[in-house]
C-alpha positions as CSV (number, residue, x, y, z in Angstrom):
1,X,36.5,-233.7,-5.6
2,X,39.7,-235.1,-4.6
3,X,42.3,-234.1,-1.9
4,X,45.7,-233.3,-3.3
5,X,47.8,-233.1,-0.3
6,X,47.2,-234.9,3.3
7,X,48.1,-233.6,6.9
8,X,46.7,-236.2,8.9
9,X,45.6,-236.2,12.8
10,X,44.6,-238.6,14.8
11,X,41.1,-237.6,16.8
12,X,41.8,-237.7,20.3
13,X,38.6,-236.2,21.5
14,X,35.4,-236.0,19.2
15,X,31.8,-235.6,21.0
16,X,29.9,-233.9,18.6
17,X,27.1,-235.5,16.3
18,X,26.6,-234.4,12.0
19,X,23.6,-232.3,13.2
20,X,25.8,-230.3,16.3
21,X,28.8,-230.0,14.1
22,X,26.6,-228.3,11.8
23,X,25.0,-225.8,14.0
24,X,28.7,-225.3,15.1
25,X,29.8,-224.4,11.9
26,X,26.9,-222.1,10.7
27,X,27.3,-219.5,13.4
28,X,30.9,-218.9,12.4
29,X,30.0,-218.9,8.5
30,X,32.3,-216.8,6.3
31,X,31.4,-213.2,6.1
32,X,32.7,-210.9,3.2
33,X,35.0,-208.6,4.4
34,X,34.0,-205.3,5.8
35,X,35.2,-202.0,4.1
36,X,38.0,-201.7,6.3
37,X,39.4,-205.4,7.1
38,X,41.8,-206.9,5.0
39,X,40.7,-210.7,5.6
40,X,37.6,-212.2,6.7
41,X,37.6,-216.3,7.9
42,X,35.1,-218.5,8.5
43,X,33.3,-221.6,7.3
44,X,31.4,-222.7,4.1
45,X,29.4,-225.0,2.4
46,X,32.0,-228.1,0.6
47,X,29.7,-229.0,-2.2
48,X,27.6,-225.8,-3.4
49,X,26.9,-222.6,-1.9
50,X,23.5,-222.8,0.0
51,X,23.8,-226.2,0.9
52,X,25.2,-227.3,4.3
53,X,27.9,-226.8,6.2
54,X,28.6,-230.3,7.3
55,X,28.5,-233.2,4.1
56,X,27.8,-236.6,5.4
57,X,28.3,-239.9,3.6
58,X,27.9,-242.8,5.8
59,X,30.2,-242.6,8.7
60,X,32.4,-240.1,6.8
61,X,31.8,-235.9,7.0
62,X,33.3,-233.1,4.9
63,X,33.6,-229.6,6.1
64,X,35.1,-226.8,4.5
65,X,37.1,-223.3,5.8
66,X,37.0,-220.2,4.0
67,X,39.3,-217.3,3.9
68,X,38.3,-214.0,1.6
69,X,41.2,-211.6,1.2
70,X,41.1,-208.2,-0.1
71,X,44.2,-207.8,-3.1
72,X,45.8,-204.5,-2.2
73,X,49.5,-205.0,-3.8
74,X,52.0,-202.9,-1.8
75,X,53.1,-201.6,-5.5
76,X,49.7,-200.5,-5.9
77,X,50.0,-198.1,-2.5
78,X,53.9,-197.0,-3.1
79,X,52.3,-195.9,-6.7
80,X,49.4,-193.7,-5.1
81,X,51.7,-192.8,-2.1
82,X,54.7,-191.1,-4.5
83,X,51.6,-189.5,-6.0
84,X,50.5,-188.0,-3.0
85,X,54.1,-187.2,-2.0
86,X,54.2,-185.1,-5.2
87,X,51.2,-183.4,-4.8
88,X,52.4,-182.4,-0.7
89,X,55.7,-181.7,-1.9
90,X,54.3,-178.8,-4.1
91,X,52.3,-177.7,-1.3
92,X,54.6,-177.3,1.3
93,X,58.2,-176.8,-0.8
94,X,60.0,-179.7,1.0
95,X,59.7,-183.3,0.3
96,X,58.0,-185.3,2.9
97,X,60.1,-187.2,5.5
98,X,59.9,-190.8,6.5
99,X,57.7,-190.5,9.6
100,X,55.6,-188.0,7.2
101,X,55.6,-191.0,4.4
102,X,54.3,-193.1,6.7
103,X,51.2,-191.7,7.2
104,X,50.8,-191.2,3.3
105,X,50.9,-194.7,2.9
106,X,48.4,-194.8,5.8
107,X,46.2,-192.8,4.6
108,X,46.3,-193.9,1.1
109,X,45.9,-197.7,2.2
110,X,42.3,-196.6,3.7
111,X,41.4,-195.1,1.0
112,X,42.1,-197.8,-1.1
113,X,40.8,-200.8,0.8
114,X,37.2,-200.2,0.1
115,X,37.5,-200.3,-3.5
116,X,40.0,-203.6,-3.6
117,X,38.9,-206.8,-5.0
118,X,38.7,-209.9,-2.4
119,X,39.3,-213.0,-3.6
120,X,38.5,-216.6,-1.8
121,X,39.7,-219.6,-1.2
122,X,38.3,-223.0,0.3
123,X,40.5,-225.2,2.9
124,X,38.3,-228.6,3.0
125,X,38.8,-231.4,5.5
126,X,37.2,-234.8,5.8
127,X,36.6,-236.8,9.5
128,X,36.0,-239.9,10.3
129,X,35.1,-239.9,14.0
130,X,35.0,-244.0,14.2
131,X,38.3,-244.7,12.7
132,X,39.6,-242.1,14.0
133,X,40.8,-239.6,11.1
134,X,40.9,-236.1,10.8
135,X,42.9,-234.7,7.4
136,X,43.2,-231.7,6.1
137,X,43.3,-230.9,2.7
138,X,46.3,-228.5,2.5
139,X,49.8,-227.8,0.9
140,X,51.2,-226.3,3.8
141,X,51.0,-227.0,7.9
142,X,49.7,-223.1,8.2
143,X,47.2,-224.0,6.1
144,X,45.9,-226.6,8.2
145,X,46.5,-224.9,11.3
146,X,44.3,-222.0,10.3
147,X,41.5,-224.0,9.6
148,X,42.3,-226.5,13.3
149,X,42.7,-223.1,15.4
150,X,39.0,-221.7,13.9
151,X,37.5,-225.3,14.5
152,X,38.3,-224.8,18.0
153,X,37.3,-221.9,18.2
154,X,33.9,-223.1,16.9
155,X,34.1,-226.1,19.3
156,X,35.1,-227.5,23.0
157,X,36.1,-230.6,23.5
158,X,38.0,-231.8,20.3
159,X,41.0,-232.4,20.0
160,X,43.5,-233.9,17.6
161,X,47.5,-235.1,17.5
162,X,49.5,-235.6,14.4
163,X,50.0,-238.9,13.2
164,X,53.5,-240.1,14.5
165,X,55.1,-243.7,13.5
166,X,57.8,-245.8,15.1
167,X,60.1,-245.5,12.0
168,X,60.3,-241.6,10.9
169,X,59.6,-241.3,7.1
170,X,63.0,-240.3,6.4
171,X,64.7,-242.9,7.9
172,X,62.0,-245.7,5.8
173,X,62.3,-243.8,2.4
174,X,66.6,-243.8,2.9
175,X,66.1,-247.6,3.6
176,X,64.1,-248.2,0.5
177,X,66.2,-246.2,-2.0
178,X,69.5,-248.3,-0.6
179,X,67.6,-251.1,-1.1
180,X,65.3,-252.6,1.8
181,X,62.3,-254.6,0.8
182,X,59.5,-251.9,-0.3
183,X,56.2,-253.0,1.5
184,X,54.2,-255.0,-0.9
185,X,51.7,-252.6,-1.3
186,X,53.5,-249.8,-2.4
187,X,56.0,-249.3,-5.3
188,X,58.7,-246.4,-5.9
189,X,58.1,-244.1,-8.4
190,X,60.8,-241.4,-10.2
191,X,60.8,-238.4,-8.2
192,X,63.0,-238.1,-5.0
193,X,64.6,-235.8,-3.1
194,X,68.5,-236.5,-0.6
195,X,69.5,-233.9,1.5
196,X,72.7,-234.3,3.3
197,X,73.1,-234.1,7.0
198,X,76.2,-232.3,7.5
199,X,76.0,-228.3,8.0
200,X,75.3,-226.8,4.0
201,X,72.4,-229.3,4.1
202,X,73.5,-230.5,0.1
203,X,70.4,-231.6,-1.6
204,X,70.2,-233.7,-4.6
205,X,66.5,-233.9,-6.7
206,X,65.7,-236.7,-8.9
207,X,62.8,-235.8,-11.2
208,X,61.4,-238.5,-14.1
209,X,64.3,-240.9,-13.3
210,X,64.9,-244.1,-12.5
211,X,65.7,-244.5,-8.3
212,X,67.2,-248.0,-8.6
213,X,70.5,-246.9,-10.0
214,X,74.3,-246.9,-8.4
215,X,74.0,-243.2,-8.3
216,X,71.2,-243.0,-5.8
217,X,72.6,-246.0,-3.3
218,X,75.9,-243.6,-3.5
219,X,74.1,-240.8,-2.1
220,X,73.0,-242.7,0.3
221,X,76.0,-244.2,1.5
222,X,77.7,-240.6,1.7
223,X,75.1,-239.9,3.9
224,X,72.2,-238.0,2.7
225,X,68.6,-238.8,3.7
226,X,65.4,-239.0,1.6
227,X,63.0,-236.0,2.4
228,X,60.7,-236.5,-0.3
229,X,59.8,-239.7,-2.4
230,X,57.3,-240.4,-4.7
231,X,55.2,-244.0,-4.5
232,X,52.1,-245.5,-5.7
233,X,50.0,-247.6,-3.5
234,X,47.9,-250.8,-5.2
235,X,48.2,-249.7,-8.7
236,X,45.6,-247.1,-7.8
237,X,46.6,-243.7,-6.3
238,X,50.2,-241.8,-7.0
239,X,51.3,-239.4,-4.4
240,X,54.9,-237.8,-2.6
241,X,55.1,-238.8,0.9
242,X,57.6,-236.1,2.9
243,X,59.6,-236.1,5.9
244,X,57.2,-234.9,8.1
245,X,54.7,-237.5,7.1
246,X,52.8,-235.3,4.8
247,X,51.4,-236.9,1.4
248,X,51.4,-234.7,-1.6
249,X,50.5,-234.5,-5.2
250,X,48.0,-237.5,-5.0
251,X,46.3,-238.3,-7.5
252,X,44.0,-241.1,-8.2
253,X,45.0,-243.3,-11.4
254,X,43.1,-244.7,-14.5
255,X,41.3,-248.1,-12.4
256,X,39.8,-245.2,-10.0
257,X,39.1,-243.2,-12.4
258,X,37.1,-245.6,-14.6
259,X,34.8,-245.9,-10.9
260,X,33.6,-242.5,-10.7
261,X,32.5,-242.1,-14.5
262,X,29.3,-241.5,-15.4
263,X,27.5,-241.2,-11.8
264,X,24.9,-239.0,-11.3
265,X,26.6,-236.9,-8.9
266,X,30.6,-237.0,-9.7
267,X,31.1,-234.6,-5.8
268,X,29.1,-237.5,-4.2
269,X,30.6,-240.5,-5.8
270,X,34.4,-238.7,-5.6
271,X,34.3,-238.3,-2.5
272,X,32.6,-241.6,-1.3
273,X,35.2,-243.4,-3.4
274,X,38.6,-241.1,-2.4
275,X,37.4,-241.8,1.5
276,X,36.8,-245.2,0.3
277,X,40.5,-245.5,-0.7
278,X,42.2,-243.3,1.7
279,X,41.0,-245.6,4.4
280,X,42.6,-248.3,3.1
281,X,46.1,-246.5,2.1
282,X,46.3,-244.6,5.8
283,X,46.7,-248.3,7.6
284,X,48.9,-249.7,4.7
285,X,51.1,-246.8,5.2
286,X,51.4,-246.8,8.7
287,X,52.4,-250.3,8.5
288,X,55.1,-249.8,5.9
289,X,56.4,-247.1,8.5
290,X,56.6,-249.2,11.7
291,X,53.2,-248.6,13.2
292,X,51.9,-246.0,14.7
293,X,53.1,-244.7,18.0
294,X,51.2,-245.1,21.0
295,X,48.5,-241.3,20.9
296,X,49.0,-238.7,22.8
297,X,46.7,-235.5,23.6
């Protein structure tokens, strides 16, 4: 199992052992949904269902959220709704109203939300209390936030900050492209995106091409700013670092690869190799981006 995008905190607060964590977790375990709720949330085993809530290896843990949602499509209710309509209309020799609409829907989603199929999804994150990481697997901020706001829920006294650096990500990807030294552990890769600064935002994307060219440093010199770039660090993991110091699309190439093949466990070994890696990348790539900035709460 390996993460395929990073939002990445810094813990400022973390007194809680494996074994506490764990009790933590399994009194706010994921419930199915009720008849009449729309969404349950809650947390789950990471490797297999049955197992435990908290997966240690070494220093490092993995703990993962779950969300089951009920699919109730609004076309699905307008559909039984205009039914319903049809059926009252006959009835009463006038066509419903709005307010009178309203409470068809209502009434129809009720009766349809027993019978709707839930679906679930799994929102993992891995910590690493003595060097101090907590990151979130997750496409989208929200994401992670929902599974942050039900840790502490589950928890007192934790607390995390996102990771800030001295040189914004922007302003060190714009550098790069124009031609500033790339850190020595990093290279560029082909996908970019320049959006301008001025009020319609004009945004240029760069897909399978080659960054180096007159083309790009041109944008640059007009005025735009990179938001997205993609990089690979050591010859081992390819990923799109962001303007708001998210990394996406990672992906682990052929040398790590080669690693995990053949073990006895591939979640186990995955997992103690991507923490294996990541560890290293997180310092290289604060470095390349100025340091990090002094913590705050």
């Amino acid at each position: 199992m390996w993460f395929k995008n990073l939002q990445i905190y810094r813990i400022t607060n973390w007194n809680i052992t494996p074994a506490a964590l764990e009790e933590a977790l399994a009194q706010h375990a994921l419930q199915d949904c009720l008849s009449m709720e729309m969404q349950s949330r809650g947390w789950v085993a990471p490797k297999a269902e049955g197992e435990a809530f908290v997966h240690t290896l070494g220093q490092h843990m993995l703990i993962a959220f779950g969300v089951e949602k009920k699919l109730l499509p609004s076309t699905v209710i307008t559909q039984f709704a205009k039914a319903r309509a049809v059926e009252l209309e006959e009835q009463q020799g006038y066509k419903p109203g709005r307010k009178q609409m309203k409470e068809i829907k209502e009434a129809v989603t009720d009766e349809l939300l027993p019978r709707a199929f839930a679906l679930r999804r799994k929102t993992y994150a891995w910590i690493d209390p003595q060097a101090g990481w907590f990151v979130v697997d997750a496409s989208s901020p929200a994401k992670a936030d929902e599974l942050l706001e039900t840790l502490h829920k589950s928890l007192a006294d934790i607390s995390f900050a996102l990771v800030k650096t001295q040189l914004s990500p922007s302003s060190a990807m714009t550098g790069w492209l124009a031609g500033d030294d790339v850190p020595a552990s990093f290279t560029i890769d082909r996908d970019c995106e320049l959006r301008g600064t001025g009020d319609e935002k004009a945004t240029v994307r760069y897909v399978r091409h080659a960054l180096d060219s007159e083309e790009i440093v041109r944008h640059v010199k007009e005025g735009k700013e990179a938001t997205r770039l993609a990089m690979t660090w050591r010859d081992k993991l390819s990923f799109v670092l962001n303007e708001n110091m998210q990394l996406k699309r990672i992906a682990p190439l052929d040398i790590i690869k080669e690693q995990g093949e053949g073990a006895d466990d591939l979640f186990d070994s995955d997992f103690a190799i991507m923490t294996g890696e990541l560890s290293k990348l997180l310092p290289d790539l604060l470095d390349a981006l100025g340091g990090e900035e002094v913590k705050g709460i």
